[in-house]
C-alpha positions as CSV (number, residue, x, y, z in Angstrom):
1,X,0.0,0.0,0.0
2,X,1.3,3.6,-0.7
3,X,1.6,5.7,2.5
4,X,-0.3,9.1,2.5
5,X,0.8,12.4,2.9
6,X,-1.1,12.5,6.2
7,X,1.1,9.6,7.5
8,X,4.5,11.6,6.4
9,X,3.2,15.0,8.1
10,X,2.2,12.8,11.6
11,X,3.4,14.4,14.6
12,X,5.5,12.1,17.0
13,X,3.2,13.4,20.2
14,X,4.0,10.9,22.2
15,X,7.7,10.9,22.0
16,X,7.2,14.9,22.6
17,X,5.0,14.3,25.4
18,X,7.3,12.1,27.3
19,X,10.3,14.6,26.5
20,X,8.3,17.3,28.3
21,X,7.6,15.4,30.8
22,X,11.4,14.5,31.9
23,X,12.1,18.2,31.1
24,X,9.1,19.1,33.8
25,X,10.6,16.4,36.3
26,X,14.1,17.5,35.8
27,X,12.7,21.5,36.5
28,X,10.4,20.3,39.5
29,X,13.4,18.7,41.5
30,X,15.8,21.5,40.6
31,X,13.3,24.1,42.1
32,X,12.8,21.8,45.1
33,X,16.5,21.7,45.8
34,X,16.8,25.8,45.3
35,X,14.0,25.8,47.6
36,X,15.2,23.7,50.6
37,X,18.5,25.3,49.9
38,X,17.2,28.9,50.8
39,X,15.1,27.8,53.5
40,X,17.9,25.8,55.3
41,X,20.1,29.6,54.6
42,X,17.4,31.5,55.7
43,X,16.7,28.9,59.2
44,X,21.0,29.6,59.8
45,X,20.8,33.3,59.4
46,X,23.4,32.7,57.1
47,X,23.9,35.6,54.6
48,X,23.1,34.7,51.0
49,X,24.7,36.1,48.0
50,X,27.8,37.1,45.8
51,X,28.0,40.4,47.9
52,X,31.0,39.1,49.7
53,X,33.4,38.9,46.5
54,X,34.2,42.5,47.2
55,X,35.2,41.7,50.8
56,X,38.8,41.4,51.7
57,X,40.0,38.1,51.5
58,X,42.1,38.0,54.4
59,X,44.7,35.3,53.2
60,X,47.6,34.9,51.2
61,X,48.3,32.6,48.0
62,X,51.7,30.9,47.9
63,X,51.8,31.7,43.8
64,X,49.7,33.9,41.6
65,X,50.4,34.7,37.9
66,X,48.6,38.0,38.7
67,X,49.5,40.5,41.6
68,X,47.6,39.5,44.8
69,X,47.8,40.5,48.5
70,X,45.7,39.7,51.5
71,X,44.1,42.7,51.6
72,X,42.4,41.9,47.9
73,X,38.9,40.8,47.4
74,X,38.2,38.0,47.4
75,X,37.2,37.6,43.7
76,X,40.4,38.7,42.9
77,X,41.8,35.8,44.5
78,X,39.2,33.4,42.9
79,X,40.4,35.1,39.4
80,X,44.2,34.2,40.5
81,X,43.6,30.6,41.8
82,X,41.6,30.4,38.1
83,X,44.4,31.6,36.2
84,X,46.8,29.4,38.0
85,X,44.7,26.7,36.6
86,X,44.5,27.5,33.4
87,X,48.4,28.4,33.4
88,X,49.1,24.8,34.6
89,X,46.5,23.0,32.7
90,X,47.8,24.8,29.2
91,X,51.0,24.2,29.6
92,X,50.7,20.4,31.0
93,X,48.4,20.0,28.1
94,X,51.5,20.9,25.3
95,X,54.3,18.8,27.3
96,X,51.4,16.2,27.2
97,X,50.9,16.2,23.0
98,X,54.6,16.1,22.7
99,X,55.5,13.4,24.9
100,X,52.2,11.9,23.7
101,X,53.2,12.2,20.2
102,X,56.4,10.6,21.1
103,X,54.9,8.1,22.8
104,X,52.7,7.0,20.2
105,X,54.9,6.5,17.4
106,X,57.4,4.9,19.3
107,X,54.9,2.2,20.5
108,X,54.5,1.4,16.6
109,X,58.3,1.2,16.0
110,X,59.7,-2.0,14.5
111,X,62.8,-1.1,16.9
112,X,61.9,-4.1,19.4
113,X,63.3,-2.9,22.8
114,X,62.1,0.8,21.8
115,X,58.4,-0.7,21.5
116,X,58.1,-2.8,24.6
117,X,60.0,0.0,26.5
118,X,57.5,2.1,25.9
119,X,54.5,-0.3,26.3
120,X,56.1,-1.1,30.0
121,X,56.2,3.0,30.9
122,X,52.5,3.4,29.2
123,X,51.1,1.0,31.0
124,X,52.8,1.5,34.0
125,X,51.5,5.3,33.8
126,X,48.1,4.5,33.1
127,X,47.5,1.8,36.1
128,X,48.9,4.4,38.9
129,X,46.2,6.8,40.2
130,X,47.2,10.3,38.9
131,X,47.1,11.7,42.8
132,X,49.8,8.6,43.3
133,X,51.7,10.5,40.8
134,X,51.8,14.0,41.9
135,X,52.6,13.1,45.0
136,X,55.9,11.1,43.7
137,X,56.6,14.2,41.7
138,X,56.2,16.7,44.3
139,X,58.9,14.4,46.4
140,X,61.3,14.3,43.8
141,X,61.3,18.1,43.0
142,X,61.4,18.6,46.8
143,X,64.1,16.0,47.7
144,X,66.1,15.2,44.4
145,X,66.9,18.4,43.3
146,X,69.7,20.8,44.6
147,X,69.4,23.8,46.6
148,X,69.8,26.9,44.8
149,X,73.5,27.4,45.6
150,X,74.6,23.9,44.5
151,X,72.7,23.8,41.2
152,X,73.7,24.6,37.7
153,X,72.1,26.2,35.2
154,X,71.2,24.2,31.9
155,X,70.4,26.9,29.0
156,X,69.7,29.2,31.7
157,X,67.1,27.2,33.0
158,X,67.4,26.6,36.9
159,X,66.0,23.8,38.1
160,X,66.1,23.6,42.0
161,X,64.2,22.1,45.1
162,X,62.4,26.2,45.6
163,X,61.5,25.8,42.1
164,X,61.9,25.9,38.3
165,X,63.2,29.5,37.3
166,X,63.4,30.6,33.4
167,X,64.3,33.3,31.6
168,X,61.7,35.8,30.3
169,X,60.9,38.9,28.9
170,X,59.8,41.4,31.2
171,X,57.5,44.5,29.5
172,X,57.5,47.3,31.0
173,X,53.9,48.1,33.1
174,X,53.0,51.6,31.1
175,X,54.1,50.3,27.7
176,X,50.9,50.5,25.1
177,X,53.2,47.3,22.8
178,X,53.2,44.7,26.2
179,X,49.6,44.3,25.3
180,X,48.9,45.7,21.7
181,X,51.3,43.8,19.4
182,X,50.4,40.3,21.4
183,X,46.9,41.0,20.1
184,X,48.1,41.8,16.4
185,X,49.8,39.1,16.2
186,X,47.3,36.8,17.6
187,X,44.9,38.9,15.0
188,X,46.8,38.3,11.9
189,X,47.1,34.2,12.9
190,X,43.1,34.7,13.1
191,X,42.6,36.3,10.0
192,X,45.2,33.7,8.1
193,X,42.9,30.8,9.7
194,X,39.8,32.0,8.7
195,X,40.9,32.6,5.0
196,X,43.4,29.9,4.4
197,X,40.9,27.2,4.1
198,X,38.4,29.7,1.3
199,X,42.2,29.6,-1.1
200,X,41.5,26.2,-1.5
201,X,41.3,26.3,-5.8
202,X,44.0,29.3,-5.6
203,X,47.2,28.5,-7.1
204,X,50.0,26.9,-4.8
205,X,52.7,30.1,-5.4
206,X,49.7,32.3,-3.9
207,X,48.3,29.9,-0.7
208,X,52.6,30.0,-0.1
209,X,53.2,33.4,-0.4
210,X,50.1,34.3,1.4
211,X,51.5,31.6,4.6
212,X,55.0,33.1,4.2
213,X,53.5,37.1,4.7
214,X,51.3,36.1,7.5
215,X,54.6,34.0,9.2
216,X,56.6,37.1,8.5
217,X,54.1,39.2,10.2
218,X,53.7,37.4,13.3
219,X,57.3,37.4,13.7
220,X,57.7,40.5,13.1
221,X,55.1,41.7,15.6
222,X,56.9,39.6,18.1
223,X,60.0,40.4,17.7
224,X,59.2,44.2,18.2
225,X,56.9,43.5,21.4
226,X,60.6,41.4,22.3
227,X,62.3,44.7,21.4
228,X,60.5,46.7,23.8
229,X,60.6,44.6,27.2
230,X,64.2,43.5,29.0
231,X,65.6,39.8,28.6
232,X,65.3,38.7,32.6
233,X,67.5,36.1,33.0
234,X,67.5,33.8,36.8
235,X,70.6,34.5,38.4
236,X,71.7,33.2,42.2
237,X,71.7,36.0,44.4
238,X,72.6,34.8,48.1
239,X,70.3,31.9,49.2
240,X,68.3,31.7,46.2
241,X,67.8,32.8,42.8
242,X,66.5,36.1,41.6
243,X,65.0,37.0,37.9
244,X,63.2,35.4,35.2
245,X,60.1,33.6,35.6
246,X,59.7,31.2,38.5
247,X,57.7,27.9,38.6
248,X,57.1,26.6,42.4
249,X,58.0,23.0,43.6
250,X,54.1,22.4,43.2
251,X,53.5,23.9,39.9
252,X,56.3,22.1,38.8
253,X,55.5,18.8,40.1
254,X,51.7,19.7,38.9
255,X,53.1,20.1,35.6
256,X,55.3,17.2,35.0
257,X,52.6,15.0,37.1
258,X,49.9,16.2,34.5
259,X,52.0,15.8,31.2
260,X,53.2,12.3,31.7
261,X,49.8,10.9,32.6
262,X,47.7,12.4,29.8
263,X,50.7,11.8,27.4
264,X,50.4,8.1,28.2
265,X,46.8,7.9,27.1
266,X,47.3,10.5,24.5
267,X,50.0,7.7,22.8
268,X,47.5,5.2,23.1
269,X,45.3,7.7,21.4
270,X,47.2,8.3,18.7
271,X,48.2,4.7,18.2
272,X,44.8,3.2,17.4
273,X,44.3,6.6,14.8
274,X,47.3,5.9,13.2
275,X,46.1,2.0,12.3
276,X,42.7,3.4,11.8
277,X,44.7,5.0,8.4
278,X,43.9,2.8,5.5
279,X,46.9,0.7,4.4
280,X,46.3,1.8,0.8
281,X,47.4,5.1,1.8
282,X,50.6,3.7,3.3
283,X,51.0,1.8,0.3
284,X,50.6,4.5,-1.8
285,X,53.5,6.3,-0.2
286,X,55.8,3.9,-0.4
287,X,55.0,3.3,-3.9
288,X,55.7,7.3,-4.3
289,X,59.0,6.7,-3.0
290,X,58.6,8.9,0.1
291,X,60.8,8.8,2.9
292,X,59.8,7.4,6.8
293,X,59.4,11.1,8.1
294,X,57.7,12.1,5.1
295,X,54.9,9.5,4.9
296,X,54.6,10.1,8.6
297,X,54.6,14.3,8.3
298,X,52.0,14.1,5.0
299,X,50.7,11.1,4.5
300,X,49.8,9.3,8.2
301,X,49.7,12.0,11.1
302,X,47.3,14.3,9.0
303,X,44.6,11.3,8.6
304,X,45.2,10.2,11.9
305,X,44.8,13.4,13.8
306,X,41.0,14.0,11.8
307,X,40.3,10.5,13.5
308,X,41.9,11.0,17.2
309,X,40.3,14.2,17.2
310,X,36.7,13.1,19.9
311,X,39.2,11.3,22.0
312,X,41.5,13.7,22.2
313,X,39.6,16.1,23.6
314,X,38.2,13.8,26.4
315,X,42.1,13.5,27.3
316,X,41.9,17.4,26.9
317,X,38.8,18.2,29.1
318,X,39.9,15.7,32.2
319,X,43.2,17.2,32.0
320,X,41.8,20.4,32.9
321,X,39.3,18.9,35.5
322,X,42.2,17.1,37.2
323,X,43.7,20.3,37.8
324,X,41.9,20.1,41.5
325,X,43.9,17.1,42.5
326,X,46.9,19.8,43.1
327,X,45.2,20.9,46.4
328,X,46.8,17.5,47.7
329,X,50.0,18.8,46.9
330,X,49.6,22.6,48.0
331,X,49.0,24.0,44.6
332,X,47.0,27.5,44.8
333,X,44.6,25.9,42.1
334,X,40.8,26.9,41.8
335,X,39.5,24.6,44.2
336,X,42.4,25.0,46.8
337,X,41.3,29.1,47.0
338,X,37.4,28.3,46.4
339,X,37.9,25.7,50.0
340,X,40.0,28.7,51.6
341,X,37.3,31.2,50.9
342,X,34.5,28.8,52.1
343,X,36.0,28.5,55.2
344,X,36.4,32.5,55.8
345,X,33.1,33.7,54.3
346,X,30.2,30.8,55.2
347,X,29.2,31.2,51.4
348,X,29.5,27.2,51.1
349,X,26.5,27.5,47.7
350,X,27.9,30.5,45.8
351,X,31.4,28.9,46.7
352,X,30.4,25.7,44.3
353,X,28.4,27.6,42.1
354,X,31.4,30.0,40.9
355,X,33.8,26.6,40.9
356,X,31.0,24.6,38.9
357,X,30.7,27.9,36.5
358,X,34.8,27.9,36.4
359,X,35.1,24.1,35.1
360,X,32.8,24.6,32.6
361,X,33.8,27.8,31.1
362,X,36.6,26.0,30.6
363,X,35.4,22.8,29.2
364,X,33.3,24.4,26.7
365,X,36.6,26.4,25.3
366,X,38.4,23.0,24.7
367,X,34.9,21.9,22.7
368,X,34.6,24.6,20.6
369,X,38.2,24.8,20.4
370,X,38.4,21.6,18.6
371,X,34.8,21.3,17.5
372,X,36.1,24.6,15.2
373,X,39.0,22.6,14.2
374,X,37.2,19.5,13.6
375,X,34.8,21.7,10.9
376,X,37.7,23.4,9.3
377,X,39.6,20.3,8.2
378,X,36.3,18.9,7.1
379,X,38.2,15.2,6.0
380,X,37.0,12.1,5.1
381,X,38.6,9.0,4.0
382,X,38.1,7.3,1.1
C-alpha cells in the first residue's frame, strides 16, 4: 500500500510528550532543591549572596600569575587561583601532545626494545592513580633536586628544590606594545585561519606566499613587542635565585605529574588513529618513494589526527578537571582558593556555584576549540 501524505506529516506526540515530561521532572526537582536550599540559609541566618566577592579576602596565595595581597577581594583571589589553573593546565596540556606524540609513534616502532619499552612505561602510567603521581613528583622536586646554591644552570634554565626558574621577557607596566602587538599578532594568525581554508582552488605560489607574509608578520610583531621589554634572566643571588620567571616546587610537580599521565593515554590515542589510516594510503606512499618522516609528516599524522580528534579532547577536558587534585600537593589551584574562601566567608553554595561555573567555562573552550578545528579540516577518508 502507498503511504499518505497525512502519514509523512504525523506528529511524533507521544515521544514529545514524554520529553516534556522529563524536562518538567528535571525542572520540578531542581526548584525543590533551590528551595530547601534557601530555606535551610534563611533557618541559619546565614547571609546569601555574591556580595561578599568585594570583601577582603584575608589570606595569602603561595603563587599567583597575577599581583595579589591579603588585603584583595576575594574575587580577585578566585580570578588568580583560576588563572593558576588554566596556566598549569595549558601548559601540561602541550608537554602532554609532545610526549604523547612521542609516545605513540614509538609504541609502533619495529625497533623491538624501543616498542616494549615504551609499552612497560605506558602502562605502568596508566594503572597508577594520577594523585599517586603528583605526590611522587612533588617528592622528587622537593628532595632530588639541589638547593639553589649547589645547582647549575642548563640553558639558563634553573632547576632547584624552591622551584623551576626561566628566563623571560619582562614588558615594561605603562608600555601600550606589552599588550597591543600580542593581540596583532594573535589577529593576523586569526585572520590567516579563517581565509586559508576559502584559497583552496588558488594556485600553490599564492596559498605559499600568502603563509609566508602572514609567518613574517607574526614574527615580526613579536619580535618588536621582544624589542620593547628586558631579557630577565635567573641569576643566584645569596640563598636563592632572583630574575626570570619562577615555577614553584608544586606547579612544577603539577606540571610534569599532569603531562606524563595524559601523554600516556594521548600515545594510546594516537596509536589506534594511526592503524585506523587505511593501508592503501601507506601503500601508496611507499609506492611514491617517500621517505619514513615524510609519509609520517603528509601522509599518516594528517589522517590520523582527523580521527583522534573526539578522544583527544576527552584526554583534553579531564586534564583540565584534574587540575583540583593539586590541592593535595599545596597547589594555589581553583579549588584550593574556592575551600580557603569557604571556610572564611560561610558562602558554602555560591562557593560551588562560581567553581561549577569555572570548570565549565573552561570545558566548553576545549569543545569549541576543537569542535572549530574538527569543521575546518572537514576530511574524510576514502
Amino acid at each position: 500500500m502507498k503511504k499518505t501524505a497525512d502519514s509523512h506529516a504525523r506528529i511524533p506526540w507521544k515521544a514529545i510528550l514524554v520529553q516534556v515530561a522529563v524536562l518538567v521532572g528535571i525542572a520540578v526537582v531542581l526548584g525543590l532543591a533551590a528551595r530547601m536550599a534557601m530555606l535551610k540559609i534563611a533557618s541559619q541566618q546565614t547571609a546569601s549572596g555574591f556580595g561578599f566577592l568585594s570583601n577582603s579576602a584575608g589570606f595569602d596565595i603561595s603563587e599567583s600569575v597575577i599581583a595579589f595581597e591579603s588585603q584583595m577581594s576575594y574575587g580577585r583571589a578566585i580570578l588568580a587561583g583560576f588563572i593558576n589553573t588554566l596556566v598549569c593546565a595549558a601548559v601540561a596540556a602541550a608537554a602532554a601532545t609532545v610526549l604523547g606524540l612521542g609516545m605513540g609513534l614509538a609504541r609502533l616502532s619495529t625497533n623491538f626494545l624501543l616498542r616494549n619499552v615504551t609499552l612497560g612505561i605506558s602502562e605502568a602510567i596508566r594503572n597508577v592513580p594520577l594523585l599517586l603521581q603528583l605526590l611522587v613528583w612533588y617528592a622528587l622536586v622537593i628532595n632530588v633536586f639541589p638547593v639553589p646554591r649547589e645547582a647549575e644552570p642548563l640553558w639558563g634554565w634553573w632547576f632547584t628544590n624552591r622551584g623551576v626558574f626561566i628566563p623571560a621577557i619582562k614588558m615594561p607596566a605603562e608600555s601600550l606594545s606589552a599588550w597591543l602587538l600580542p593581540i596583532l599578532a594573535a589577529a593576523c594568525a586569526l585572520v590567516y585561519w579563517k581565509v586559508a581554508p576559502r584559497l583552496i582552488n588558488a594556485s600553490l605560489r599564492v596559498r605559499k606566499v600568502l603563509a609566508i607574509l602572514t609567518v613574517c608578520a607574526i614574527l615580526g610583531l613579536l619580535l618588536a613587542w621582544a624589542y620593547g621589554g628586558e631579557v630577565s634572566r635567573p641569576k643566584l643571588q645569596g640563598f636563592n635565585i632572583s630574575g626570570g620567571i619562577s615555577l614553584s616546587p608544586e606547579m612544577a610537580a603539577m606540571i610534569i605529574g599532569l603531562g606524563v599521565y595524559s601523554s600516556a593515554f594521548i600515545g594510546e590515542v594516537i596509536r589506534s588513529g594511526v592503524l585506523a589510516v587505511p593501508t592503501g594510503q601507506v601503500e601508496a606512499a611507499y609506492a611514491l618513494g617517500l621517505t619514513p618522516l615524510h609519509r609520517v609528516r603528509f601522509i599518516v599524522l594528517p589522517q590520523a589526527l582527523r580521527l583522534v580528534l573526539p578522544p583527544l579532547s576527552n584526554i583534553y577536558l579531564s586534564l583540565g578537571k584534574n587540575t583540583s587534585l593539586g590541592v593535595a600537593i599545596g597547589f594555589p589551584d581553583l579549588s584550593s582558593v574556592i575551600a580557603t574562601t569557604i571556610n572564611q566567608s560561610g558562602h558554602a553554595i555560591e562557593g560551588v556555584l562560581i567553581q561549577v561555573v569555572a570548570y565549565l567555562l573552561m570545558s566548553f573552550t576545549v569543545w569549541f576549540a576543537i569542535s572549530a578545528y574538527d569543521k575546518r579540516t572537514n576530511y574524510v577518508l576514502r
